[in-house]
N, C-alpha and C positions, 0 to 999 in steps of 0.2 A: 504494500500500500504506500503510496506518497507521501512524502512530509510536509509535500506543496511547496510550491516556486519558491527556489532564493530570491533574493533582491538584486540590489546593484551594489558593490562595494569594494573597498580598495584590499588591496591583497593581506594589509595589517588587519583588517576587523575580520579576516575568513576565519572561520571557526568548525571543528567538526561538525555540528548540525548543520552549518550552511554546504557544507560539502556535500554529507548525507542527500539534503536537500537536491541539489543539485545531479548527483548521482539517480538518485530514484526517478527525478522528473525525465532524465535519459535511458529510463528502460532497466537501467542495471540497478538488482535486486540486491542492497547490501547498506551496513550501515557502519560508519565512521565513527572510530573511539577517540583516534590522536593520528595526530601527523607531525609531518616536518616539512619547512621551507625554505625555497633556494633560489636566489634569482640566477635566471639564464638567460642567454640569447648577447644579442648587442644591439638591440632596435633602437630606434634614436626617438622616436614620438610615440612610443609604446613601451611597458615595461612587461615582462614575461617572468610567472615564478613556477616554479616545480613543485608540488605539491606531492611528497611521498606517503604512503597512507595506512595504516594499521585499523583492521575491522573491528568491534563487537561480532559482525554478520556480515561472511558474505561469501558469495555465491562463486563460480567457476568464473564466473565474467568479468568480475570486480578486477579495476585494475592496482599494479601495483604503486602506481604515480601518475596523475593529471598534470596537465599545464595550463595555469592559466594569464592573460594578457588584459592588463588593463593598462588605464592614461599612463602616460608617463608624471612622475613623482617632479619635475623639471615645471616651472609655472610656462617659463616660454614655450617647452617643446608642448603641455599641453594645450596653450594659447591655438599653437601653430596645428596640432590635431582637430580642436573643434570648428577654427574659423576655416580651415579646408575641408570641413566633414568626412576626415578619415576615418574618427571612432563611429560613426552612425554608417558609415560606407561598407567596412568592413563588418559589421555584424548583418546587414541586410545583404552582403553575397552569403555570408552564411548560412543564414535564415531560406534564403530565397533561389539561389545560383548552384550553389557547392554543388548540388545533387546529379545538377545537370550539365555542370563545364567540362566533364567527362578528364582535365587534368587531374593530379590526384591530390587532395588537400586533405588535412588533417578531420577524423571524423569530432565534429560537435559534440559538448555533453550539455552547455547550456552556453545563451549569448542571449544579451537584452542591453540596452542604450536608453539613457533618458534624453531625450531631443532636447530638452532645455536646458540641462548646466551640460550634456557630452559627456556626461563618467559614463559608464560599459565596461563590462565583464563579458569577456569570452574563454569557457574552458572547452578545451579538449584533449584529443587521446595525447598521451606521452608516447614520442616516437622514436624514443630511446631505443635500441643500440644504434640506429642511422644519428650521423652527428651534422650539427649547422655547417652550410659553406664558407666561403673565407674571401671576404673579394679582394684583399689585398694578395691572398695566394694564389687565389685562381683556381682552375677545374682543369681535369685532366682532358684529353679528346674524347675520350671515351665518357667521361660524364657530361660533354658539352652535346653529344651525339645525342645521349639521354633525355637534356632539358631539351632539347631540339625535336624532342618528339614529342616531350609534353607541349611546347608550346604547338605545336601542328593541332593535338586532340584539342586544347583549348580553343583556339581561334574555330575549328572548327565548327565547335559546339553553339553556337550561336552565332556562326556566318552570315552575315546580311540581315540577322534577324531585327527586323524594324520592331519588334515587341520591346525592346530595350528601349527605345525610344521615348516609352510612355511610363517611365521611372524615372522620376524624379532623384532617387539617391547612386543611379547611375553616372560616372564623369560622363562630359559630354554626348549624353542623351537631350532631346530635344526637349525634356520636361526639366533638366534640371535648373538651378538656378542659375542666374548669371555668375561665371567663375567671379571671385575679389581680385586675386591678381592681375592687377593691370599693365600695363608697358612703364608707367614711371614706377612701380614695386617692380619690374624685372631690372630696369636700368638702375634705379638706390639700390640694391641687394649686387647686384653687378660690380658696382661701384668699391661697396663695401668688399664683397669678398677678395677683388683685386688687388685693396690696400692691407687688406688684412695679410694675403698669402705673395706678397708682392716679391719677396724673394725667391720663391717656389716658383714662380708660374716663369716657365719659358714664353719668348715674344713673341713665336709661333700661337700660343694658348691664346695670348691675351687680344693677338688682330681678331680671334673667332670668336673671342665673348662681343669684347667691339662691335661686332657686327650682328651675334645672336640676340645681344641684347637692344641695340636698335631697333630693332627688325620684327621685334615677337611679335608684332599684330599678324605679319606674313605668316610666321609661323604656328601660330595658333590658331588660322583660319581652316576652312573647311580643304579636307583632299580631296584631290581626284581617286580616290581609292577605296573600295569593298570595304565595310566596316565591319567589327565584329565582336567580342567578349574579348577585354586584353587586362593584361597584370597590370603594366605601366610602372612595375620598381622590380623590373625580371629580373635579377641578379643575386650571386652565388649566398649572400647572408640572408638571402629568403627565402632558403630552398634546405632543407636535409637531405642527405645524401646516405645511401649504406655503405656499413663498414665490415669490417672481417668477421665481426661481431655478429650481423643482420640488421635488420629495417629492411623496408622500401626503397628500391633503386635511388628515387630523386619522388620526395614532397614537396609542394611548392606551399609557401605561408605567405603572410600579410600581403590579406585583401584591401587595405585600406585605399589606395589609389586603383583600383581599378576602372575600366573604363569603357564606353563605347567608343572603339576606336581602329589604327591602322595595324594588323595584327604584326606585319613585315617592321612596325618599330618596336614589339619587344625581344626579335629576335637579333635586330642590330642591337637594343642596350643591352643585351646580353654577351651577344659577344663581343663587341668592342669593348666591355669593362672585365669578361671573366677570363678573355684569354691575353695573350701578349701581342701586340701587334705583328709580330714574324710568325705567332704559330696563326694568329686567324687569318691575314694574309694567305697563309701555303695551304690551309683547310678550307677556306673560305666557300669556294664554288661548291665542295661535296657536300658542307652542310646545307646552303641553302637548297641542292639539291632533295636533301635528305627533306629538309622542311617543307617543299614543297610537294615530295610523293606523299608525305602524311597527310598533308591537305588532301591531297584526290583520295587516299585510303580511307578518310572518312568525311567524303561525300562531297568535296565543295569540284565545284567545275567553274569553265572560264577564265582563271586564273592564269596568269601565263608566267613567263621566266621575266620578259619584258616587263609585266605587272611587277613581278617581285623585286628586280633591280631596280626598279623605280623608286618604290616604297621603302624597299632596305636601304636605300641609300640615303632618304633622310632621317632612317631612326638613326643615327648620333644624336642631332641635338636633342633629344629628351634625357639623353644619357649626360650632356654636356648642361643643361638647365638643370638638371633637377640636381647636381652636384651643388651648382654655386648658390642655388635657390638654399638646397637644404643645411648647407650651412651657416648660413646668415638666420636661420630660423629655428634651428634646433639648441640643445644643449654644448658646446664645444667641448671635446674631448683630445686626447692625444692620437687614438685611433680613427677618429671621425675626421679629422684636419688629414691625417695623411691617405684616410679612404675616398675623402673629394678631391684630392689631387687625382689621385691614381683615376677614378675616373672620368676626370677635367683634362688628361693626358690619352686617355683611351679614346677619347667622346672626340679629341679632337684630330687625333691619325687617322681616324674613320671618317670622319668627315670630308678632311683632305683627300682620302684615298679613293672616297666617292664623287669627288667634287661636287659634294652637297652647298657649299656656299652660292654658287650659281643660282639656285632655286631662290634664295632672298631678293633675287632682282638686286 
């Protein structure tokens, strides 16, 4: 029997009853005496903790450790969470999408969002022995071939589908609200990150913000291209991967930015930020090869090579904005500083390499 709905609440007030709670309301028959907690992950607008779990009661099912994800503890990175409706975005593909994006995300135990203050609680499975990506390490080929098929079944999964349209908490659906980020918030944060990383950024980097950051209304306007179900933060520290141990090939996490959008740009920011520019260079045609027979293997047609060289040539700058965007907005750390370099340096050899600058007019 139910102990009936948790609430909303931050990872210090969880308590075995609210667990219980939470547990029963997802099906699994079992009840929580004591635990323990651990923060995990490295998210920058969301915090993640591990939740290990010891029964009163429970059944075959009951797991041994949840995870769950709430605001971040950080006043600005939660600032930066609610005025972009990451926390309410993220819990409504849960709710609504997970089931059917056919990539593989972590299964729900409970998520609810209060639309007025943005606090949200999302638990689910612990997917322990598969460990987080590393984007400063990078991915092997063989795990890039992997996300490269997840991303195929996802775009997939709601290819063209104009129903997303009439979703309001989807990004750029025709219902949602007018984005806040304007052109003079891309140029100040522009601004800012230049001064801030001024010794870091090579003067190749800096002519491409120059210009991405003039330019966003170009960039942000409507494609010429097939729309579809996209992540839009595809890369290696939002993804679990298996290990020697086991897990799942490759899980893919935080739904927060997802979007209706150009499926061919999460497959450039992915790999422009997860590989090195000499190994995605020498790979480059087989994967997008690979990406594109997944497309036809789950059902999309018309699509061409032509299409996709198109499209993949300008996912860099999503991978090149939302570096310098998200560190002027988030929490500043040591690892956050050198992981927006790293993909401020990736976002921008790809771009060069596509001669996506041309497209800004």
């Amino acid at each position: 029997m139910s102990a009936g709905a948790p609430d909303i609440r931050r990872p210090g007030a969880v308590d075995a009853a609210w667990l219980t709670r939470a547990l029963q309301g997802a099906g699994v028959d079992a009840v929580v005496s004591d635990f323990t907690a651990k923060a995990v992950g490295t998210g920058q607008i969301g915090d993640s903790v591990r939740f290990t779990l010891r029964y009163a009661r429970g059944g075959d099912d009951a797991p041994r450790s949840v995870v769950g994800k709430f605001p971040s503890a950080d006043p600005d990175s939660f600032n930066t969470g609610v005025m972009l409706g990451n926390y309410h975005r993220e819990v409504m593909f849960y709710r609504h999408l997970a089931d059917s994006a056919l990539i593989r995300t972590p299964r729900r135990l409970f998520a609810d969002v209060a639309a007025e203050t943005g606090e949200f609680v999302l638990l689910m499975e612990d997917l322990a022995p598969a460990e987080p990506g590393d984007q400063l390490r990078g991915v092997s080929l063989e795990q890039a071939a992997l996300v490269i098929d997840e991303a195929a079944k996802l775009h997939a999964s709601h290819w063209q589908d104009e129903g997303l349209d009439d979703l309001p908490w989807v990004s750029g659906s025709r219902a949602a609200p007018a984005s806040q980020v304007t052109p003079e918030m891309v140029q100040a944060l522009w601004a800012g990150f230049r001064a801030r990383y001024a010794e870091r950024l090579q003067p190749d980097w800096i002519e491409i913000g120059e210009r991405v950051a003039g330019r966003y209304g170009a960039l942000s306007g409507a494609q010429p291209a097939p729309r579809c179900l996209t992540h839009n933060d595809f890369r290696p520290d939002n993804m679990m991967f298996a290990t020697a141990s086991g897990g799942h090939p490759v899980t893919t996490l935080d739904w927060q930015s997802f979007a209706f959008g150009v499926g061919a740009t999460d497959v450039a920011y992915f790999l422009a930020g997860a590989l090195s520019p000499e190994v995605r260079r020498a790979n480059e045609a087989a994967l997008l090869d690979r990406y594109l027979a997944g497309l036809k293997a789950h059902g999309v047609a018309g699509y061409s090579e032509a299409d996709l060289a198109r499209d993949y040539g300008r996912g860099g700058f999503l991978l090149f904005m939302t570096a310098f965007f998200a560190a002027m907005v988030v929490k500043q750390t040591p690892r956050g500083d050198d992981m927006f370099i790293q993909m401020i340096g990736g976002a921008s050899r790809h771009i060069r390499d596509h001669e996506a600058l041309a497209a800004l007019g």
